[in-house]
DODOMAR-722005 format. One record per residue (C-alpha): residue in three letters; x, y, z. Coordinates in steps of 0.02 Angstrom, whole numbers, plus 50000, padded with zeros to 5 digits. Example, Ala and Ser with C-alpha at 12.3 -4.5 7.8 and 13.67 -1.06 7.14 Angstrom:
REM DODOMAR-722005
node rest=ALA | east=50615 | north=49775 | up=50390
node rest=SER | east=50684 | north=49947 | up=50357
END
This chain:
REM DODOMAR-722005
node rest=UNK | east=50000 | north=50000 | up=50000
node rest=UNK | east=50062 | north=50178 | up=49947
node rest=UNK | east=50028 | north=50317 | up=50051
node rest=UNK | east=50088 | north=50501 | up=50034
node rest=UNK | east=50133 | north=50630 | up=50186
node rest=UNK | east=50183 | north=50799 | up=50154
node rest=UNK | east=50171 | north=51003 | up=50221
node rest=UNK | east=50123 | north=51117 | up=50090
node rest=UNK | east=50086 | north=51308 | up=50114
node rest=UNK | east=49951 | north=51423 | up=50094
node rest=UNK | east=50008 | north=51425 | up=49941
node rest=UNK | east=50077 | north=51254 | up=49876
node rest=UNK | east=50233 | north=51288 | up=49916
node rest=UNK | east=50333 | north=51109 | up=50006
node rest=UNK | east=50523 | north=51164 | up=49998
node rest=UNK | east=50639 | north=51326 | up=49955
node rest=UNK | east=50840 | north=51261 | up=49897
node rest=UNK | east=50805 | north=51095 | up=49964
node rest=UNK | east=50735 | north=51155 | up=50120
node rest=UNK | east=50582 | north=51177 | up=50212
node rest=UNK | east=50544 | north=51361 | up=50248
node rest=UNK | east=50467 | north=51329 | up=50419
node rest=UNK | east=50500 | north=51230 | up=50564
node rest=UNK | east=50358 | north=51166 | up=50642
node rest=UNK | east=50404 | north=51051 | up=50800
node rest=UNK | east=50211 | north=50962 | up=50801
node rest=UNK | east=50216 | north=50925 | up=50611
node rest=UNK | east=50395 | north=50824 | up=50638
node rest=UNK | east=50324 | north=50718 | up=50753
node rest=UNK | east=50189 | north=50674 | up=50673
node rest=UNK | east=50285 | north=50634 | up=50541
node rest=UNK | east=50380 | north=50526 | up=50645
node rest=UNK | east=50258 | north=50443 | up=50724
node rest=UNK | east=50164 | north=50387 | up=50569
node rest=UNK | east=50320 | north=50344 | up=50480
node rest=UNK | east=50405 | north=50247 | up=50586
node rest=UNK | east=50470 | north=50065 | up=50563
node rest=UNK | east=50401 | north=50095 | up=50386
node rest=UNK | east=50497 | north=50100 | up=50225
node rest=UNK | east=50486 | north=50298 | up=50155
node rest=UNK | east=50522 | north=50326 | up=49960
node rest=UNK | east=50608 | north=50496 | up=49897
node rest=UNK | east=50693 | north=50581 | up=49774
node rest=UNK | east=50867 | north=50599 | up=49779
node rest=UNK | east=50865 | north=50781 | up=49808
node rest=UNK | east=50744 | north=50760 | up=49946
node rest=UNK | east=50870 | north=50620 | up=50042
node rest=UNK | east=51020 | north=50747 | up=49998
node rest=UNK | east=50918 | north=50897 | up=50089
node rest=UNK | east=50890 | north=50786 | up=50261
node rest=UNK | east=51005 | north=50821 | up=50382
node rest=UNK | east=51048 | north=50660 | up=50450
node rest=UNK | east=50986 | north=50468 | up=50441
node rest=UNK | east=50800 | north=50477 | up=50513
node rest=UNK | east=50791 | north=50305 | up=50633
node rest=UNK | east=50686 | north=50187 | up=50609
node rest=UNK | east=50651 | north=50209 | up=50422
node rest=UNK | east=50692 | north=50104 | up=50285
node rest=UNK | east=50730 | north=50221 | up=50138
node rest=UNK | east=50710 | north=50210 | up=49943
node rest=UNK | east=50780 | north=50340 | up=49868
node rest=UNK | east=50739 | north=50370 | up=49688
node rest=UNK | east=50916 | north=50407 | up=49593
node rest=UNK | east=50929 | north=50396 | up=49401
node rest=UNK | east=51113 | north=50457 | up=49403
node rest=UNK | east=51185 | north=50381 | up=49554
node rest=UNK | east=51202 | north=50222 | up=49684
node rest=UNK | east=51202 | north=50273 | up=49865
node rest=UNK | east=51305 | north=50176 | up=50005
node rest=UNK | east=51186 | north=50106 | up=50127
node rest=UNK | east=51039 | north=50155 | up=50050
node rest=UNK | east=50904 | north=50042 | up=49933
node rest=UNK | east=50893 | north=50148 | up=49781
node rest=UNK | east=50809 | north=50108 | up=49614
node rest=UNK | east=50786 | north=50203 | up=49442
node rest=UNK | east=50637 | north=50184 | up=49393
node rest=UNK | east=50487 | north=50271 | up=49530
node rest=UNK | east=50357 | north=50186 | up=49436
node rest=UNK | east=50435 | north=50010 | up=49456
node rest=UNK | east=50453 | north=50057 | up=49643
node rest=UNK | east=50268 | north=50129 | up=49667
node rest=UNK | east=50205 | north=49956 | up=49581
node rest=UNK | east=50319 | north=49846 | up=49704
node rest=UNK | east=50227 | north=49915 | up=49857
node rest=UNK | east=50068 | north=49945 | up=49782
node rest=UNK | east=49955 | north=49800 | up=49811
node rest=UNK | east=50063 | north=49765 | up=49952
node rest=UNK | east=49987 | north=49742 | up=50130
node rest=UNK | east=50134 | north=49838 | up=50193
node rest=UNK | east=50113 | north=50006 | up=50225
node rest=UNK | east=50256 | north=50112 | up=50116
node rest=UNK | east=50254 | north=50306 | up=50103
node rest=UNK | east=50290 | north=50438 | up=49975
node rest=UNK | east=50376 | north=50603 | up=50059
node rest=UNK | east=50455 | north=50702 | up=49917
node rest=UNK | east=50493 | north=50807 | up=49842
node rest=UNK | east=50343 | north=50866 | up=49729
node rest=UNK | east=50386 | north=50775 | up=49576
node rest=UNK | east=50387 | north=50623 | up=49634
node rest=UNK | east=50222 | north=50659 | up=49746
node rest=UNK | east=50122 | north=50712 | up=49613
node rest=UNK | east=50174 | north=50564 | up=49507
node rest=UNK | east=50158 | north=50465 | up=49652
node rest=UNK | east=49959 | north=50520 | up=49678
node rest=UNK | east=49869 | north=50365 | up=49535
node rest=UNK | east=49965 | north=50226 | up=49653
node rest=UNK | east=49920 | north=50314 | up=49833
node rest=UNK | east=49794 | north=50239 | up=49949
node rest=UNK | east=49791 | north=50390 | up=50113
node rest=UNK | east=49874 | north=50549 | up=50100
node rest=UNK | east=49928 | north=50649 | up=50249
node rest=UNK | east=49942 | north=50821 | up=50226
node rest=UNK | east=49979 | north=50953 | up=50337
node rest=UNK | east=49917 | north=51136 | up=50274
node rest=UNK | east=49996 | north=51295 | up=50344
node rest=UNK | east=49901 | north=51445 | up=50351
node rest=UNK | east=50031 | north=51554 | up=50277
node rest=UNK | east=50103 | north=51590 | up=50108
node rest=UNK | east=50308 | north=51536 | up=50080
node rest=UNK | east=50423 | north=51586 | up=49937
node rest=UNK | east=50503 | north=51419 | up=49864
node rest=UNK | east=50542 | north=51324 | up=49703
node rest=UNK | east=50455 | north=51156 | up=49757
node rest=UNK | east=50274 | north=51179 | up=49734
node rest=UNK | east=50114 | north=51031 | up=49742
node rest=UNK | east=49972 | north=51126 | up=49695
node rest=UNK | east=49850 | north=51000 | up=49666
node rest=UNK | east=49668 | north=50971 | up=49653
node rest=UNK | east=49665 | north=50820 | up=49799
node rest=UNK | east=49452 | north=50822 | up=49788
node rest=UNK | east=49459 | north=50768 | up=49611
node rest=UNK | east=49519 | north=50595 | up=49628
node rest=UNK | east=49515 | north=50578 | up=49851
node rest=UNK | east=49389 | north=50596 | up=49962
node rest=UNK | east=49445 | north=50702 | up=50135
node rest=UNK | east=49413 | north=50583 | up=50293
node rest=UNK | east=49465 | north=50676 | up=50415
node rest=UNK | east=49527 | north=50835 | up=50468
node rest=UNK | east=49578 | north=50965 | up=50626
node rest=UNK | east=49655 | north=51133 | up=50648
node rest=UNK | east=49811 | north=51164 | up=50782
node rest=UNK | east=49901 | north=51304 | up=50809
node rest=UNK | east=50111 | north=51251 | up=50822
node rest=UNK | east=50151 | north=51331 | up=50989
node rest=UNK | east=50343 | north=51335 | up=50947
node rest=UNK | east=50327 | north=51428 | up=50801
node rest=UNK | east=50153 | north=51500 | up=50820
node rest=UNK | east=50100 | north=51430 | up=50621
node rest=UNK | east=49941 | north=51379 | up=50616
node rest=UNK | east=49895 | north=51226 | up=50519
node rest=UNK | east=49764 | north=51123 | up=50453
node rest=UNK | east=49773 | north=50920 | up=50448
node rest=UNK | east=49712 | north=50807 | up=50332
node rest=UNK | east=49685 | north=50643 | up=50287
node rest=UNK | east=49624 | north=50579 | up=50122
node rest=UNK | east=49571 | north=50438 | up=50054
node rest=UNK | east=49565 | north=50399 | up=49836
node rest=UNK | east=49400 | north=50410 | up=49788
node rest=UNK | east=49415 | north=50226 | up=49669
node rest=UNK | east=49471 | north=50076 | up=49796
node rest=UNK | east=49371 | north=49921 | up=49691
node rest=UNK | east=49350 | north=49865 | up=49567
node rest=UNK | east=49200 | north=49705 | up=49554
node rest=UNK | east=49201 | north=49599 | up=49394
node rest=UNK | east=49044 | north=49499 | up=49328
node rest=UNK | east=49129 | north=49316 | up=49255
node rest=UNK | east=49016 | north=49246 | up=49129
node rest=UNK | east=49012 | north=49379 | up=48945
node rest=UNK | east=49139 | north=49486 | up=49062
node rest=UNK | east=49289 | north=49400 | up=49103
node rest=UNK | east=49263 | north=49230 | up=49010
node rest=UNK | east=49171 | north=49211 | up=48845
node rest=UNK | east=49066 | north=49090 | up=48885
node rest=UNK | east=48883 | north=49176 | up=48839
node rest=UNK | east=48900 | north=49109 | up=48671
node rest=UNK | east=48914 | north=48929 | up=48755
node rest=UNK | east=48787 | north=48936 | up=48874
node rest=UNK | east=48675 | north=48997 | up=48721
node rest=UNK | east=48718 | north=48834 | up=48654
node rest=UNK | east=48671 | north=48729 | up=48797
node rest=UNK | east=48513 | north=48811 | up=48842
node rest=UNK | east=48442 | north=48821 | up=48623
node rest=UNK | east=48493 | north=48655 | up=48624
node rest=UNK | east=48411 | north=48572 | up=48780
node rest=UNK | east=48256 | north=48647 | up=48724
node rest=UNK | east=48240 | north=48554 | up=48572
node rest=UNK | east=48260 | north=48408 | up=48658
node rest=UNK | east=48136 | north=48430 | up=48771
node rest=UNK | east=48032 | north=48467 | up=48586
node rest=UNK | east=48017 | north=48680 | up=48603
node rest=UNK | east=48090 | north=48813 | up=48532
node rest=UNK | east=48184 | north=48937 | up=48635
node rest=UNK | east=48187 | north=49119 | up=48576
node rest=UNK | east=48359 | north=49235 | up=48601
node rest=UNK | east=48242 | north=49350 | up=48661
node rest=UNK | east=48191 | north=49243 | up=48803
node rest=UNK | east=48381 | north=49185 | up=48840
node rest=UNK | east=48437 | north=49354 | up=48863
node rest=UNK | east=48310 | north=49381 | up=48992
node rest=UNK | east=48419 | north=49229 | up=49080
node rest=UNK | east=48597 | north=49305 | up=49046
node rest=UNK | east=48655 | north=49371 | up=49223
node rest=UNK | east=48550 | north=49279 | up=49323
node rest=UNK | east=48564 | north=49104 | up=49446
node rest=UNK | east=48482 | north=48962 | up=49439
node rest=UNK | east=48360 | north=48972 | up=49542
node rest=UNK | east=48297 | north=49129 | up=49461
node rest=UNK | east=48318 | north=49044 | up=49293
node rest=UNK | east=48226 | north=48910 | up=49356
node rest=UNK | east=48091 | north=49025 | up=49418
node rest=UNK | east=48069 | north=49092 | up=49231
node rest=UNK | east=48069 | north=48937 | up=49160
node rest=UNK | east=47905 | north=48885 | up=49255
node rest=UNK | east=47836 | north=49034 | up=49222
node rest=UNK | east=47851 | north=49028 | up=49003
node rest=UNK | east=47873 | north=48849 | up=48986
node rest=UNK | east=47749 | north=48761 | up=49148
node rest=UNK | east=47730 | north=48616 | up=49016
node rest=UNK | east=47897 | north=48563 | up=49020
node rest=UNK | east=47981 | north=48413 | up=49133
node rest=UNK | east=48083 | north=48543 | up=49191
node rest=UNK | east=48194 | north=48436 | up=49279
node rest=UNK | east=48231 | north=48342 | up=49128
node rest=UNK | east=48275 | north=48486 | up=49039
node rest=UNK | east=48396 | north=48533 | up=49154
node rest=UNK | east=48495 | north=48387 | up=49150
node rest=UNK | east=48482 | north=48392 | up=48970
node rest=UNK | east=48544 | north=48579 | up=48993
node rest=UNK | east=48694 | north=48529 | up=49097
node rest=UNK | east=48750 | north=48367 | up=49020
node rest=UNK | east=48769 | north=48458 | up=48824
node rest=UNK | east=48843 | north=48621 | up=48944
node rest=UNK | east=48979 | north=48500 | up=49020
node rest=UNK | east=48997 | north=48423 | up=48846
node rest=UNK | east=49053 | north=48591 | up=48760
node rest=UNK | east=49164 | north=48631 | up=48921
node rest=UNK | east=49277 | north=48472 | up=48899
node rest=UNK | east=49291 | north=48478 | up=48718
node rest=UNK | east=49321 | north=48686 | up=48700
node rest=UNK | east=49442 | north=48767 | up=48785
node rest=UNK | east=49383 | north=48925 | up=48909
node rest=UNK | east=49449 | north=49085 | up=48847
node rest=UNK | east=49488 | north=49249 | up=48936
node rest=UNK | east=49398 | north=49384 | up=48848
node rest=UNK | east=49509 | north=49519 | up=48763
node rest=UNK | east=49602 | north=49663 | up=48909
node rest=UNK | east=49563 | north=49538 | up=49051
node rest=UNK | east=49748 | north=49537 | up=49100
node rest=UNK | east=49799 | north=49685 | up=49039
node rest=UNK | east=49664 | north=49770 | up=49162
node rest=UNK | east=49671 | north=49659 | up=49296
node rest=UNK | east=49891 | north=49699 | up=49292
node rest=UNK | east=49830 | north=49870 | up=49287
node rest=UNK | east=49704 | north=49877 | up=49449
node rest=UNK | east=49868 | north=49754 | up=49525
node rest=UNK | east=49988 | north=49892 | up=49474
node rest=UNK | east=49901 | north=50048 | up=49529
node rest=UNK | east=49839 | north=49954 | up=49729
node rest=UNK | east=49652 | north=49950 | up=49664
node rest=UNK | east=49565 | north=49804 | up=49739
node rest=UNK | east=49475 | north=49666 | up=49631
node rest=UNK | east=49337 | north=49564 | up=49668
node rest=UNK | east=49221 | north=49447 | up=49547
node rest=UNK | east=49026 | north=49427 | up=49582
node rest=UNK | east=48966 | north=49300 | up=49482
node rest=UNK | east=48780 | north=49230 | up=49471
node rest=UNK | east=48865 | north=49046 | up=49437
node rest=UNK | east=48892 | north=48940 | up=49573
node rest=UNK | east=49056 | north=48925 | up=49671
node rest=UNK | east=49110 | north=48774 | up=49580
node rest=UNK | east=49095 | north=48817 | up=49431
node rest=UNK | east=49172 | north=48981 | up=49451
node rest=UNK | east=49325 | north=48921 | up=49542
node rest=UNK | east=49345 | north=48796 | up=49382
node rest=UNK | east=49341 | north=48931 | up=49269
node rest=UNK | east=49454 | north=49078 | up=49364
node rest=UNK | east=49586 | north=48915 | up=49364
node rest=UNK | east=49556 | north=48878 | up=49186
node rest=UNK | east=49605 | north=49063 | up=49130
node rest=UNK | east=49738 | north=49085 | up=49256
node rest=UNK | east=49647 | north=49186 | up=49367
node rest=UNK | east=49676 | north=49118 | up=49516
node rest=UNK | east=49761 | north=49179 | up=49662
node rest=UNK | east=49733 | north=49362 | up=49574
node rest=UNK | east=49590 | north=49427 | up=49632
node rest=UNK | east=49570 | north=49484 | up=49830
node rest=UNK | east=49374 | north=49400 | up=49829
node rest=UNK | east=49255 | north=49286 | up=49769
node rest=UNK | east=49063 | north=49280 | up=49783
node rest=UNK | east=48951 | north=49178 | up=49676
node rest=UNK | east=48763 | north=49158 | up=49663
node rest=UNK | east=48758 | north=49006 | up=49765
node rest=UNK | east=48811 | north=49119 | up=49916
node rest=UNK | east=48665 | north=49270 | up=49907
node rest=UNK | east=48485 | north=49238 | up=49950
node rest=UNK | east=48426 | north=49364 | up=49817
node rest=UNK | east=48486 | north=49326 | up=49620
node rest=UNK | east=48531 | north=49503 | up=49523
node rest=UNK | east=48444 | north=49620 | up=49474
node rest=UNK | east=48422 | north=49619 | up=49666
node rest=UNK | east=48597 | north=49715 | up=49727
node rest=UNK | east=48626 | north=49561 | up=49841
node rest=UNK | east=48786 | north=49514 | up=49788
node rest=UNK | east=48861 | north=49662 | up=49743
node rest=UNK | east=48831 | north=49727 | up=49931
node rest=UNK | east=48912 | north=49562 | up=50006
node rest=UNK | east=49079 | north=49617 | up=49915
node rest=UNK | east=49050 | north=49799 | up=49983
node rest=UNK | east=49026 | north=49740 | up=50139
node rest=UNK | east=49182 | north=49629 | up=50153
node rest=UNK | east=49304 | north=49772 | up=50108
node rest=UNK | east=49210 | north=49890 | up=50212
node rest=UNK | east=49222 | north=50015 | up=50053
node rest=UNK | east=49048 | north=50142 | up=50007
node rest=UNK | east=48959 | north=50115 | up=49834
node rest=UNK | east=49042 | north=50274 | up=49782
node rest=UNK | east=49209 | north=50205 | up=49806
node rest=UNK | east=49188 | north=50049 | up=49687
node rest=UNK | east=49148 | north=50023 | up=49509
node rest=UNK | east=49058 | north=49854 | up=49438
node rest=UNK | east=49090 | north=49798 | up=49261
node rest=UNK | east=48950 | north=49699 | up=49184
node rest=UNK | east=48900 | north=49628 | up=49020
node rest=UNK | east=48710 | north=49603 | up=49054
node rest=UNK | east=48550 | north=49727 | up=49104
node rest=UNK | east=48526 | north=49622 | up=49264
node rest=UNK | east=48702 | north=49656 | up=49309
node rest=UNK | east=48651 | north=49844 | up=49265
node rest=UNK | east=48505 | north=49835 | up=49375
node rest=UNK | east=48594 | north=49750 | up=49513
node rest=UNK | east=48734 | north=49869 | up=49526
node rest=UNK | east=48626 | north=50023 | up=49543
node rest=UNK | east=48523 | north=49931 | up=49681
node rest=UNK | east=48687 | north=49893 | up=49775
node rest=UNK | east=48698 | north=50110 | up=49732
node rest=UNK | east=48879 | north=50061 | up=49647
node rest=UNK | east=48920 | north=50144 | up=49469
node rest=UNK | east=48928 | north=50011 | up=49333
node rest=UNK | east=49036 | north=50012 | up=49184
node rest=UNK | east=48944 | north=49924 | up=49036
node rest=UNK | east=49034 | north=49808 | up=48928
node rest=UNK | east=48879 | north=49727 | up=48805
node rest=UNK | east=48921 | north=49557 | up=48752
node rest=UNK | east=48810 | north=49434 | up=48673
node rest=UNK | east=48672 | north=49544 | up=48722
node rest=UNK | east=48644 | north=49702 | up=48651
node rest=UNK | east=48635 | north=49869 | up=48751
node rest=UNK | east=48469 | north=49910 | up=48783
node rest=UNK | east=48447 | north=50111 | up=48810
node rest=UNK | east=48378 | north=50091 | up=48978
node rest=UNK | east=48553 | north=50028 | up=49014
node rest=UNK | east=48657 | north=50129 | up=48935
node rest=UNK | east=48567 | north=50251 | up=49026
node rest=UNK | east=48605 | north=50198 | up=49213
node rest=UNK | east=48771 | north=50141 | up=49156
node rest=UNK | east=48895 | north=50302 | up=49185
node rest=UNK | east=48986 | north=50220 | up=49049
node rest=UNK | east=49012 | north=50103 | up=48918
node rest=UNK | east=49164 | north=50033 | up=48852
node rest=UNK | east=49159 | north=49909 | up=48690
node rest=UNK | east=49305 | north=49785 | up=48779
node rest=UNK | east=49401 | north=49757 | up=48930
node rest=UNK | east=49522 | north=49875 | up=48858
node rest=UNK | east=49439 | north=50013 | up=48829
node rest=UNK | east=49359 | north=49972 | up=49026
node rest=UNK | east=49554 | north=50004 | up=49082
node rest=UNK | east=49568 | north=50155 | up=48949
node rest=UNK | east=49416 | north=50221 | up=49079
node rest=UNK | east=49480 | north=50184 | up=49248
node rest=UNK | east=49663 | north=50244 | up=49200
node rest=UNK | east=49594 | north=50413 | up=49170
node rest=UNK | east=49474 | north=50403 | up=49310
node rest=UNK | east=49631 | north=50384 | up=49406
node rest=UNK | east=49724 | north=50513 | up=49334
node rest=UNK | east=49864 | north=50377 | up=49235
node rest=UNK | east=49883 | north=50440 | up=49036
node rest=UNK | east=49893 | north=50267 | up=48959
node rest=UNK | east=50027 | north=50264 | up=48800
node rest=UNK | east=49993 | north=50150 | up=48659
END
């Protein structure tokens, strides 16, 4: 995890010749105390402008022209910021203002200290924090040494999660279970419309099963659905699963940049732990809840607040990618924003219009989120 800490002025201002222009006795020990026994990454100007070794930090100094004795240094700050990233170890940014501002994309907290007072200096971070972070917290003191007064803050980025749909989303396996379903149905001796199996894509079972009864109360149902899973486990072992197109580029990405992943997927555990296996997927992704886990099948927003819940994270602080208009409907009952990818089914307006966008691949989904983020994707 990446977290940033740093005192800027009334006016943006951070340092002056490699220098802060204040002294502020309260600030340094805050700094202190939250740093301590953790690693701290810097610029090499920054380390060259401390006056001595702070104790009990592990430094990373960020050096493109030099090695320094005693001290990790590397390159390359992006390669750094993506070590730590998705790391459960707490790591912090402290300067100077380049490397903070490029730092900002990878950062989970920032502390910030505000001074009431303007500063001349030729290190400035002037940046819009409410754009991309939410403040959590915040308190005004007054530095009795030096009689500054101060504002401090703690942030928090606005996009923590990021909740996948499986089936038409990560795996392209719609045009399969089409298959399965057209064909059990003549089987059983009926016709099945697409229009009536796209009313099933995104759903479970048992709300499948529910629809089913209700079009088709003729039908040995049961008997169908063994048909239904017998040709479906037929097509499984004979065709290999494929990842859809951007799944691991984006899912690097989220890795990359610390934003969590979770898939919610209307299939039952089994089934989805086969396929996250069969595409490499496992291991990758921080949580797992499938349809055979909620009491309520989507559209209800069910399983999409179970994965809220576990990470503890607001609606506002997640986005859902889905393929279908159940998933659609589901993610605005859970009050989440939902990215719509259409796959199989095509994009109806009423969900285009909840969606608050709509990308045509997993690629263009990451194209999204990297500018959502603030990250200018090349190539």
């Amino acid at each position: 995890m990446i977290d940033l800490i740093l005192a800027v002025a009334n006016n943006g201002v951070i340092g002056n010749e490699g220098k802060m222009p204040w002294n502020m006795k309260s600030d340094l020990k805050r700094f202190r105390d939250i740093t301590m026994n953790k690693k701290i990454i810097m610029g090499r100007k920054t380390y060259e402008s401390l006056p001595k070794k702070l104790p009990g930090r592990e430094y990373i100094v960020v050096s493109s022209s030099k090695k320094i004795d005693d001290v990790t240094t590397g390159h390359n700050l992006f390669d750094i910021l993506k070590l730590y990233a998705s790391s459960r170890e707490e790591v912090f940014v402290i300067g100077g203002a380049n490397v903070a501002r490029q730092s900002l994309p990878f950062c989970n907290h920032l502390y910030i200290t505000r001074i009431k007072k303007d500063y001349d200096g030729d290190a400035v971070f002037d940046v819009d924090l409410g754009e991309r972070f939410d403040l959590e917290y915040g308190y005004g003191e007054l530095d009795e040494q030096s009689g500054l007064e101060y504002y401090f803050e703690i942030w928090r980025r606005k996009l923590r999660l990021v909740i996948f749909d499986m089936d038409g989303l990560m795996i392209d396996s719609e045009k399969k279970s089409r298959r399965a379903w057209l064909e059990a149905a003549r089987e059983a001796g009926f016709d099945m419309s697409d229009e009536f199996f796209y009313g099933l894509v995104g759903a479970n079972l048992s709300r499948a099963k529910q629809r089913m009864a209700e079009y088709y109360p003729d039908i040995d149902l049961e008997k169908f659905y063994a048909a239904r899973q017998r040709i479906s486990d037929a097509i499984y072992a004979t065709e290999p699963l494929e990842a859809k197109p951007g799944l691991y580029e984006l899912v690097d990405f989220l890795n990359d940049y610390g934003i969590l992943k979770a898939v919610a997927s209307s299939t039952r555990r089994e089934r989805v732990v086969s396929n996250m296996k069969a595409i490499g997927m496992s291991g990758k992704l921080n949580y797992i809840v499938c349809g055979d886990e909620v009491k309520k099948s989507k559209p209800s927003g069910d399983i999409y607040r179970n994965v809220l819940s576990h990470f503890s994270c607001e609606p506002r602080n997640a986005i859902v990618l889905e393929d279908s208009k159940l998933g659609i409907l589901s993610a605005q009952d859970a009050g989440a924003r939902c990215l719509l990818i259409p796959d199989i089914v095509p994009a109806d307006e009423q969900s285009k219009a909840i969606a608050y966008a709509v990308a045509p691949d997993l690629h263009g989904a990451r194209d999204i989120i990297a500018r959502e983020i603030g990250v200018e994707l090349i190539g």
